[in-house]
N, CA and C atoms as an extended XYZ file, in Angstrom:
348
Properties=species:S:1:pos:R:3:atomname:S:1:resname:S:1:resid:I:1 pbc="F F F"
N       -30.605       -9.158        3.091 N   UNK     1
C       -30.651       -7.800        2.573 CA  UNK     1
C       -30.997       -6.824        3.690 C   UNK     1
N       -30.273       -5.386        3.667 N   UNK     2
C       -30.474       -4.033        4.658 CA  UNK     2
C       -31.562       -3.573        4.419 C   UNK     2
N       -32.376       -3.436        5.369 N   UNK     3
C       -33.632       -2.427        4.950 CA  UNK     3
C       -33.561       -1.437        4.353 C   UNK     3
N       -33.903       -0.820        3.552 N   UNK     4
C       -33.990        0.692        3.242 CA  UNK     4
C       -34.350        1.507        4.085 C   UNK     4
N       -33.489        2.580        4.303 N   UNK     5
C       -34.233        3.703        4.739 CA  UNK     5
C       -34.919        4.918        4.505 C   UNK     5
N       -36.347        4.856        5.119 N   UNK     6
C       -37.285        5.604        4.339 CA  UNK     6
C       -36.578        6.957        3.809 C   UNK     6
N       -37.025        7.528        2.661 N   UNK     7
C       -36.588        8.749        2.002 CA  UNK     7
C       -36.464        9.606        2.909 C   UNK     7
N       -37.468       10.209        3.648 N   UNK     8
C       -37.709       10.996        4.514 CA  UNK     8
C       -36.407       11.046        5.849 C   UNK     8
N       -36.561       10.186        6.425 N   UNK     9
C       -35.041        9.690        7.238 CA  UNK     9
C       -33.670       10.019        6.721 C   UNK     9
N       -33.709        9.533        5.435 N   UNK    10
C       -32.336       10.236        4.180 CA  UNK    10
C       -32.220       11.416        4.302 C   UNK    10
N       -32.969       12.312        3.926 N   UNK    11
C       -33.149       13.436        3.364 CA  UNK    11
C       -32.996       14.433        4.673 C   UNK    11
N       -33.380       13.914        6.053 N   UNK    12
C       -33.171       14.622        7.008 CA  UNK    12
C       -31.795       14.524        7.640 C   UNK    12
N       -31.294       13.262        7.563 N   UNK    13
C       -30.274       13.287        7.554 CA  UNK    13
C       -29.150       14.226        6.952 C   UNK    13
N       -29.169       14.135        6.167 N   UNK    14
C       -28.306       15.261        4.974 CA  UNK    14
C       -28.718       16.390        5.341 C   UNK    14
N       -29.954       17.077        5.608 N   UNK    15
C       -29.870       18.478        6.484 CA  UNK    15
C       -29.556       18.728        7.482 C   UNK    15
N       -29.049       17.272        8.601 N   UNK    16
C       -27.975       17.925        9.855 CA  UNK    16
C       -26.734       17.653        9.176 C   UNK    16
N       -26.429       17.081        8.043 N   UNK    17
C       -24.991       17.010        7.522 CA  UNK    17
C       -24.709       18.536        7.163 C   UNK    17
N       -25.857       19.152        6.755 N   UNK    18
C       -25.192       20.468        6.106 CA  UNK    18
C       -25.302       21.334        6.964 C   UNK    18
N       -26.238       21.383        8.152 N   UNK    19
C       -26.209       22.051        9.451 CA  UNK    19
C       -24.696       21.854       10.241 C   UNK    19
N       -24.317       20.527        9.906 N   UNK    20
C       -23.087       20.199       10.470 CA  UNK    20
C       -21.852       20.783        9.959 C   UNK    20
N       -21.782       21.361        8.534 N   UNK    21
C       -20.830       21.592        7.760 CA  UNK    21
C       -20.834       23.333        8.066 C   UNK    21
N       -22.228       23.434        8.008 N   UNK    22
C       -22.112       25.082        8.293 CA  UNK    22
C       -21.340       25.491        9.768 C   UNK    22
N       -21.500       24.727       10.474 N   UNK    23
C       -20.899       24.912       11.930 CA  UNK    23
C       -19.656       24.687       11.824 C   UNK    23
N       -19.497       24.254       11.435 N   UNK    24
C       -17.620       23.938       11.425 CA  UNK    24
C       -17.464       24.865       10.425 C   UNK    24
N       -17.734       25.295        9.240 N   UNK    25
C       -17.958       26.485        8.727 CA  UNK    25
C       -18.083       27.694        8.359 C   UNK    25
N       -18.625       28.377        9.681 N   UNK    26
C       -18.906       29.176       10.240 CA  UNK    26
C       -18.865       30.955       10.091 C   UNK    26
N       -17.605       30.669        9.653 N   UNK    27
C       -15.967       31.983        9.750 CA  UNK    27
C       -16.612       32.206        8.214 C   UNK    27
N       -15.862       31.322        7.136 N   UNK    28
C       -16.552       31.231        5.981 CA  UNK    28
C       -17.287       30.176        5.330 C   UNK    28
N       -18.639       30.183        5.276 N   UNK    29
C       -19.576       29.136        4.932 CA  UNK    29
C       -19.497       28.937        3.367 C   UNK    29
N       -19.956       27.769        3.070 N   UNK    30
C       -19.806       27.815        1.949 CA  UNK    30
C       -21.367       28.025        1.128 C   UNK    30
N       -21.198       28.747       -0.218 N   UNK    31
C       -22.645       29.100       -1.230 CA  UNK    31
C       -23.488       27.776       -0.776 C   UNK    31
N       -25.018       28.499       -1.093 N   UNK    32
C       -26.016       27.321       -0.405 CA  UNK    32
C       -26.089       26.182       -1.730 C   UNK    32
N       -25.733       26.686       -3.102 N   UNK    33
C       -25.259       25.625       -3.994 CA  UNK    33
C       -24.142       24.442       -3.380 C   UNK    33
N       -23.039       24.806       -3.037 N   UNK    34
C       -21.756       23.894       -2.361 CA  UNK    34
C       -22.233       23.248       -1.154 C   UNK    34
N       -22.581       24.091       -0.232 N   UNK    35
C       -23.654       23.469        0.932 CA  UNK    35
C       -24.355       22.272        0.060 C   UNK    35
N       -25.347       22.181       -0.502 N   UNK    36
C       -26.336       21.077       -0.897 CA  UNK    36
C       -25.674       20.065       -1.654 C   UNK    36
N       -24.665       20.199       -2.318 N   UNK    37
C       -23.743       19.431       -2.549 CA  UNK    37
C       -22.829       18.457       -1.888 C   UNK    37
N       -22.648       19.600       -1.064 N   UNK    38
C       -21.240       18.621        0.403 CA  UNK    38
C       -22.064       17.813        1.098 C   UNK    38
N       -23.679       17.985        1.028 N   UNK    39
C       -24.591       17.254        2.215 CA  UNK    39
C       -25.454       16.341        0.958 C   UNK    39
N       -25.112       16.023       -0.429 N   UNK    40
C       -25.558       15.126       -0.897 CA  UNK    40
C       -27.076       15.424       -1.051 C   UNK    40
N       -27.736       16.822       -1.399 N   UNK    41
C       -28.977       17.121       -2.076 CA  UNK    41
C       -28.733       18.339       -3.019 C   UNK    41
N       -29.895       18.810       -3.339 N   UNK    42
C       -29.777       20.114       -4.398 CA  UNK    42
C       -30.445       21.370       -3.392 C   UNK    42
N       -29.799       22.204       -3.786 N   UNK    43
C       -30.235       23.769       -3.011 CA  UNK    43
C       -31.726       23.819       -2.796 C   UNK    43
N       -32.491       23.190       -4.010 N   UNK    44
C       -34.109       24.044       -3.726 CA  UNK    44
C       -34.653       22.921       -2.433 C   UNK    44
N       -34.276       22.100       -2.627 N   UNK    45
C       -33.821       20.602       -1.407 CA  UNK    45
C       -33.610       21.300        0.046 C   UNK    45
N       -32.844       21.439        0.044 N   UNK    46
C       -31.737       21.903        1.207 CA  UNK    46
C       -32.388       23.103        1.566 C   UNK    46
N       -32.827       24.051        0.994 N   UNK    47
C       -33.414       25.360        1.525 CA  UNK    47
C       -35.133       24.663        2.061 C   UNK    47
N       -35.856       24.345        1.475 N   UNK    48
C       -37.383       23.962        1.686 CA  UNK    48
C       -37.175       22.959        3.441 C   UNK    48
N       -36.165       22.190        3.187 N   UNK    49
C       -36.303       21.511        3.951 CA  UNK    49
C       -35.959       21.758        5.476 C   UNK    49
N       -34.359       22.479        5.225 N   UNK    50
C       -33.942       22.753        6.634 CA  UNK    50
C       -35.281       23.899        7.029 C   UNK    50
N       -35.616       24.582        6.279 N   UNK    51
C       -36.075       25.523        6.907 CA  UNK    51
C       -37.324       24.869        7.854 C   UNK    51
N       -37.246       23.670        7.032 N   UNK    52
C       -38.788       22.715        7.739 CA  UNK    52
C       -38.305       22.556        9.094 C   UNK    52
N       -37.236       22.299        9.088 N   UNK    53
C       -36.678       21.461       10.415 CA  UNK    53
C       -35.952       22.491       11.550 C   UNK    53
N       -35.616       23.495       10.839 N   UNK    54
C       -35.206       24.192       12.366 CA  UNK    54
C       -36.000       25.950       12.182 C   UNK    54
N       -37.046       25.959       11.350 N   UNK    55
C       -37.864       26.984       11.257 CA  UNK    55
C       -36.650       28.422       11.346 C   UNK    55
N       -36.425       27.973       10.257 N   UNK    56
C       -35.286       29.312       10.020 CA  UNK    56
C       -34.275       29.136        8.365 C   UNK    56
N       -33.972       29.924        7.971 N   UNK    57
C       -32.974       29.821        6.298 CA  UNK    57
C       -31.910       29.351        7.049 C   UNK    57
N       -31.039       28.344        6.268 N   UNK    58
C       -29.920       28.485        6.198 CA  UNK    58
C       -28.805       29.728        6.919 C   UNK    58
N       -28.730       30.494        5.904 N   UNK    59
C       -28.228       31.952        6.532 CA  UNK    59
C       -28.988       32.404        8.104 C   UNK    59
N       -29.940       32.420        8.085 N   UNK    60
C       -30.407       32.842        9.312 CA  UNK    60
C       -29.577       31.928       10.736 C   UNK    60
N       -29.776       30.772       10.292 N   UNK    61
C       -29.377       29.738       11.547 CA  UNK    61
C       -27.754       30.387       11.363 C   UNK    61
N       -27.075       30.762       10.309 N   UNK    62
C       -25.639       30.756       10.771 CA  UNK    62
C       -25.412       32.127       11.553 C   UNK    62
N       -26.455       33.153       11.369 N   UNK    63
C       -25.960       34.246       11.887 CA  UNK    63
C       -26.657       34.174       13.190 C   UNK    63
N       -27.743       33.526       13.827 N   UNK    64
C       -27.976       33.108       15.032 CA  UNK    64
C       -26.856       32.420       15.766 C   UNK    64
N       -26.036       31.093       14.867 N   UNK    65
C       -25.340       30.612       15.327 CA  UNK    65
C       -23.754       31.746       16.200 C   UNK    65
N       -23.774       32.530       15.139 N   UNK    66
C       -22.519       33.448       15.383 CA  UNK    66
C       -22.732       34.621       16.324 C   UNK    66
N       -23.915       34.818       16.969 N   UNK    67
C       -24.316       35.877       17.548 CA  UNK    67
C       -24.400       34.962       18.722 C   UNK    67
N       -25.020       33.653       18.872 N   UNK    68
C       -24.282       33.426       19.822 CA  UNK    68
C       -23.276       32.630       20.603 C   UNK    68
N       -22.514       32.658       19.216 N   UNK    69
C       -20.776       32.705       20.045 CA  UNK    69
C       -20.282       33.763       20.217 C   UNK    69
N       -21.196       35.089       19.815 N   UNK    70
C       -20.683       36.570       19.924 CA  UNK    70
C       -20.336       36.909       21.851 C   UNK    70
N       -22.051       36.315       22.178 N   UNK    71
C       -22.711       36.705       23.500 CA  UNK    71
C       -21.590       35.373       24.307 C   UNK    71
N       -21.255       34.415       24.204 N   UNK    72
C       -20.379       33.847       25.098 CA  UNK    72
C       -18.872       34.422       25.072 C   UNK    72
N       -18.332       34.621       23.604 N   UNK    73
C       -17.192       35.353       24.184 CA  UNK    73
C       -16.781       36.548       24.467 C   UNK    73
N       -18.200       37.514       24.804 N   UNK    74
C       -17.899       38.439       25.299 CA  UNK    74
C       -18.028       38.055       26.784 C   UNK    74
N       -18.505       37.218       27.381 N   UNK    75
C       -19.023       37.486       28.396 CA  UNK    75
C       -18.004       36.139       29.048 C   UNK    75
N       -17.276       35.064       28.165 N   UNK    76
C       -16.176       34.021       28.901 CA  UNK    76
C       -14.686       34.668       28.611 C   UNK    76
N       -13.849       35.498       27.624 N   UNK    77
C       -12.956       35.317       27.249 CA  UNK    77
C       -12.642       36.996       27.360 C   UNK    77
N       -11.498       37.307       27.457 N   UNK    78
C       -10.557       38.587       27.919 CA  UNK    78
C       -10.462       39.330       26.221 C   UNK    78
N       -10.996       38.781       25.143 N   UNK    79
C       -10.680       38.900       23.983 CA  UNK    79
C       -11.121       40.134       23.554 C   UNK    79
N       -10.766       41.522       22.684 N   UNK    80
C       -11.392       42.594       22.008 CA  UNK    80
C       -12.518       42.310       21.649 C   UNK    80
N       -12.849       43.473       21.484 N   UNK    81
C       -14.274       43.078       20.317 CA  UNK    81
C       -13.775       42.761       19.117 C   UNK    81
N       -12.736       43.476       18.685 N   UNK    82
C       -12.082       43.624       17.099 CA  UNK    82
C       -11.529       41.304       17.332 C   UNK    82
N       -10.775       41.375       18.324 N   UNK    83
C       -10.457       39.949       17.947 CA  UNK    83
C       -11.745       38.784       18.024 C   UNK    83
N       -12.898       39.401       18.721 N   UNK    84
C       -13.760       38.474       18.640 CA  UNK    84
C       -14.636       38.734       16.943 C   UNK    84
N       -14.613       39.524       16.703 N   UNK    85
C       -15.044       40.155       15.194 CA  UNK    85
C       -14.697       39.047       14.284 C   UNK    85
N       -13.054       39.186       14.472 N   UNK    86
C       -12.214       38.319       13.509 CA  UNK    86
C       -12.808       36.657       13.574 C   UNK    86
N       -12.586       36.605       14.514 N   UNK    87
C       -12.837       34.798       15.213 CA  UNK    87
C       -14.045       34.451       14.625 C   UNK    87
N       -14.914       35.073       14.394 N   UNK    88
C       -16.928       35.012       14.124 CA  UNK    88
C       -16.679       35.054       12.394 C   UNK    88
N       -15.464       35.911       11.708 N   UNK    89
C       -15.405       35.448       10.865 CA  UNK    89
C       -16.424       37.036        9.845 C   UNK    89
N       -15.957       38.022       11.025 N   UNK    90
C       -16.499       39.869       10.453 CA  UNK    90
C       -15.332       40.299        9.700 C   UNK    90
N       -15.848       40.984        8.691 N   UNK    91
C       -14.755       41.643        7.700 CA  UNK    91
C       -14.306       42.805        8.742 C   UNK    91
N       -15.481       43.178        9.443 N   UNK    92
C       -14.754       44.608       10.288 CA  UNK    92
C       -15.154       44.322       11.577 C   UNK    92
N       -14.603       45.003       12.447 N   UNK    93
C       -14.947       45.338       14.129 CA  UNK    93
C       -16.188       46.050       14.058 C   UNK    93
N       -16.354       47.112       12.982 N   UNK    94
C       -17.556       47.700       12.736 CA  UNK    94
C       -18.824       47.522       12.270 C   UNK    94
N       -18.565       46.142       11.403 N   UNK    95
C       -19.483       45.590       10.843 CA  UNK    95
C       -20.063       44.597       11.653 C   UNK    95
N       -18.939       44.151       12.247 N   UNK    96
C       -19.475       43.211       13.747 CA  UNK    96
C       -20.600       44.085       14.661 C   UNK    96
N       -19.667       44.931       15.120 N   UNK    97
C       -20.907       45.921       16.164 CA  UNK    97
C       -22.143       46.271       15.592 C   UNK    97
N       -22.027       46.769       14.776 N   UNK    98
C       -23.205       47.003       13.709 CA  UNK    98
C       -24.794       46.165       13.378 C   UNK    98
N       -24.112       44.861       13.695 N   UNK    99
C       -24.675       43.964       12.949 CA  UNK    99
C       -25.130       43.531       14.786 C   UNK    99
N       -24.572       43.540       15.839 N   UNK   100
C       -24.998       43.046       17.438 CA  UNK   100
C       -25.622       44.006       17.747 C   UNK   100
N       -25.451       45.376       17.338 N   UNK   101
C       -26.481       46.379       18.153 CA  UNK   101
C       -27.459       46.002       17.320 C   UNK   101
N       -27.527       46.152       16.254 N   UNK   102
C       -29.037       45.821       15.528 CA  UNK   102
C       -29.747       44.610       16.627 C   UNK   102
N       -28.774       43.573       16.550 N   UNK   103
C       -29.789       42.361       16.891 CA  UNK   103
C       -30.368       42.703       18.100 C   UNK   103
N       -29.128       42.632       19.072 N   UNK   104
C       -29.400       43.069       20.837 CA  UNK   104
C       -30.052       44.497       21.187 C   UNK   104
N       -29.611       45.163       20.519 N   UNK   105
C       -30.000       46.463       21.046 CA  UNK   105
C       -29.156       47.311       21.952 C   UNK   105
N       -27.860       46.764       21.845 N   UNK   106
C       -26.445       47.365       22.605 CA  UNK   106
C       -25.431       46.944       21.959 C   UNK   106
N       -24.396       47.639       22.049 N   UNK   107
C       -22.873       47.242       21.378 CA  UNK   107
C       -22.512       46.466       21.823 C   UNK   107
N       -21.366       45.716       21.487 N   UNK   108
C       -20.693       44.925       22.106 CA  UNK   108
C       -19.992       45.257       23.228 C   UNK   108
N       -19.711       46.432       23.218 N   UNK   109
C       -18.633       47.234       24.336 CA  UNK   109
C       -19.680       47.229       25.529 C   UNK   109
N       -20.709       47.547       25.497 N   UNK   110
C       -22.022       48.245       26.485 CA  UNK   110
C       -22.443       46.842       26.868 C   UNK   110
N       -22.227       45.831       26.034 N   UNK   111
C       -22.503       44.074       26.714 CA  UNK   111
C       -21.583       44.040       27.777 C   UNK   111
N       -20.121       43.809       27.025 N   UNK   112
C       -18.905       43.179       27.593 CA  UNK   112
C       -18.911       44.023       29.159 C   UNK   112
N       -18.922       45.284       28.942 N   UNK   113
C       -18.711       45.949       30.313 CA  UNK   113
C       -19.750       45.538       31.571 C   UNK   113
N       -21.513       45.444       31.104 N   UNK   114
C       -22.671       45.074       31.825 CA  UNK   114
C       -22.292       43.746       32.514 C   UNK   114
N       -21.904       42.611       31.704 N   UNK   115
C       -21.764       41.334       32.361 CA  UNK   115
C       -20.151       41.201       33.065 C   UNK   115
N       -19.050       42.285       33.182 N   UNK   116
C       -18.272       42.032       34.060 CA  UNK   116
C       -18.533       42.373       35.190 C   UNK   116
């Protein structure tokens, strides 16, 4: 007979499954209901826990995640802001900028130009 593996080990597991799903994800993630589902726990699960493990919500880690693929492809790829908007998975170019000056404290335009 296979050992069991402790609950705890399980259960963490399944929160890099859904860390994993959100990343591939990304553009459009799925509700933190479908999330806890696709990773084989329940939402109040999945929220208590990841947050244990990477000290951040769900949502939070994805918009960290996307801010920074914001900051690499402004600063690796020849791409607009408007096409990098799209790619990150922004309803607008505006809502994109919007949402990077808040974080950074500069537009995207006032990045892209500084690091060429």
């Amino acid at each position: 007979m296979g050992e069991k593996i402790p609950e705890k080990y399980a259960l963490r597991g399944k929160i890099y499954t859904a860390r994993h799903i959100l990343i591939e994800n990304f553009k459009s993630p799925p509700s933190l209901n479908a999330l806890a589902a696709m990773s084989g726990t329940n939402e109040c699960t999945l929220k208590k826990v990841f947050k244990q493990e990477f000290s951040m919500t769900v949502f939070e880690y994805l918009f960290e995640y996307r801010m920074k693929l914001a900051l690499k492809m402004l600063i690796d790829n020849n791409l607009s802001i408007n096409d990098i908007a799209t790619r990150l998975g922004f309803k607008s170019q505006s809502h994109f900028s919007t949402v990077f000056k808040k974080k950074f404290g500069t537009s995207p335009k006032e990045y892209k130009e500084r690091k060429e």
